[in-house]
N, C-alpha and C positions, 0 to 999 in steps of 0.2 A: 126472608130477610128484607127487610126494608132499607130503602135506598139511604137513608138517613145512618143506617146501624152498617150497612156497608161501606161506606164515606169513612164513618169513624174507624173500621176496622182497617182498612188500606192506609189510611192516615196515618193509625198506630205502627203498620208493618212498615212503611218507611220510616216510620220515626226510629223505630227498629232498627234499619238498614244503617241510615246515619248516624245511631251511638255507635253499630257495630266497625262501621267504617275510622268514624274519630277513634276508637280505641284500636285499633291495627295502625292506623297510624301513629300514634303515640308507642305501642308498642316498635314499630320501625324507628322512631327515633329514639326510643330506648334500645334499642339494637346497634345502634351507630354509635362508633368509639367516639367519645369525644376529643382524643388526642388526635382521630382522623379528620373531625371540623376542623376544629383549629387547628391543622395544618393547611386542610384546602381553606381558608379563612385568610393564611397567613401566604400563602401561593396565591391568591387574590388580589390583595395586597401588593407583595411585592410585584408582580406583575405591572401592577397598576402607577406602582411610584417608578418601574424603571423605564415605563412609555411616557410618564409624565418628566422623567428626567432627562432622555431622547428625545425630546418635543423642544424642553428647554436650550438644548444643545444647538438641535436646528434652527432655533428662533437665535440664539447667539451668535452663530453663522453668518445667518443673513444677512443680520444688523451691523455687523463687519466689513461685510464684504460693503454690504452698502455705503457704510462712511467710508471704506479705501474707494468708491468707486465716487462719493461726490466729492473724496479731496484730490481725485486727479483730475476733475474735469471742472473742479471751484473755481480758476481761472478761465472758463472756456470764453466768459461773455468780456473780460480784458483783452484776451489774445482775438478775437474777433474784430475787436475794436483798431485790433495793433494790423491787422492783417493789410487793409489800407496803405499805410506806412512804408511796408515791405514794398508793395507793388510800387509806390512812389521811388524808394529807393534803387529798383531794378531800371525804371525808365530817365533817373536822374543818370543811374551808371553806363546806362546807353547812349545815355546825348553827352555825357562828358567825355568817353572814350573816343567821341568822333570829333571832340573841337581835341585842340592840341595842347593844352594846357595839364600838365602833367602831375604838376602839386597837386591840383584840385579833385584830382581823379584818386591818387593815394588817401587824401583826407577821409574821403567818400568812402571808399572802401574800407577805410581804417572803421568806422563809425558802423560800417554796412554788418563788418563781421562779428566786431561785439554784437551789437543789437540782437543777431542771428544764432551765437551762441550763448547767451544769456538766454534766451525764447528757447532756442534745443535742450539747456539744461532743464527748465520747466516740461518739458515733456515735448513742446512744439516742432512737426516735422513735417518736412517737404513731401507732395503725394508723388513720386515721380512718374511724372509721363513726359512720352517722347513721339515723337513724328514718328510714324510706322505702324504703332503697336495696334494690337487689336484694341476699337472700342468695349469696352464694358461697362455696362449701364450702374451698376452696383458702386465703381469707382469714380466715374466721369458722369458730366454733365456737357449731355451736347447742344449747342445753339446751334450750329446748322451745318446744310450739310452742303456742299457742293459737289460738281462732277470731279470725279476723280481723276487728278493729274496723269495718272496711269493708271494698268490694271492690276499692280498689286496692292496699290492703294484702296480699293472699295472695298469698304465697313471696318476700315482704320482712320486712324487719328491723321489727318492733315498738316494740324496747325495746331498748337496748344495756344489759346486768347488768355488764360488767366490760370497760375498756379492753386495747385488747390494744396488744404495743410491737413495734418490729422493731428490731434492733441490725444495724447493716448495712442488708447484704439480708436478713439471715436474722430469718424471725418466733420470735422466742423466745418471746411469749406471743399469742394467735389472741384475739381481743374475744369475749366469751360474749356472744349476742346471743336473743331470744327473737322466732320468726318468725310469720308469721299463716298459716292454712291456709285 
């Protein structure tokens, strides 16, 4: 046999191979119920629209949560602005409780606590710290530190220099606190 006469025989026996192949396959999918595709067709499908419908869901979520979370804190760069004020009003009621003028000091106050509950009903609240407590760096902002008056005072708060506020959850101003070492 010649190389040429063998080429064309092995050529023909796969060509063989491959009708034999396509037509098993055609017979498998002539085997296959068509009421059993389209169902796994239609389980495809539904599958596919109820992740795409839970995707939606999640995405509606978010975008919720996200506008509740920028309409509580859409005031934050006002009340920033306001936080000045407060401080102003704490050191007016200081030097007024020390002269003796007593009209003057009710007026103040009158004025102090609206302003204070108008702000609290907006969300605006006091961080409360107090001499004693333990520093913690997550709620306080410390500018320095000095020796410690005593020894139960070291790596506690000393002195509170500046109130700090939270709008919300979110601390928009940290209390500057002065700690003991």
């Amino acid at each position: 046999m010649s190389k040429k006469n063998k080429e064309e025989k092995d050529f023909l026996e796969e060509e063989v191979i491959t009708k034999e192949q396509e037509t098993s396959n055609k017979e498998e999918e002539k085997d296959v119920d068509p009421l059993v595709a389209l169902q796994s067709d239609f389980d495809k499908e539904k599958d596919r629209n109820l992740r795409l419908f839970a995707e939606f869901e999640n995405f509606k979520k978010r975008t919720t949560k996200e506008k509740i979370d920028l309409y509580k804190t859409a005031s934050e760069g006002l009340m920033t602005a306001i936080l000045p004020v407060l401080d102003d009003f704490d050191r007016a009621l200081l030097e007024i409780e020390k002269s003796e003028v007593a009209g003057h000091l009710e007026g103040i106050v009158l004025i102090n606590n609206k302003l204070r509950e108008a702000l609290k009903a907006k969300g605006l609240n006091i961080v409360e710290t107090e001499q004693g407590e333990v520093f913690n760096a997550d709620i306080h902002e410390a500018i320095t530190q000095i020796p410690a008056p005593s020894d139960d005072l070291k790596g506690k708060i000393v002195d509170v220099v500046e109130k700090g506020y939270v709008l919300g959850d979110k601390i928009i101003r940290f209390p500057k606190v002065v700690i003991g070492q």
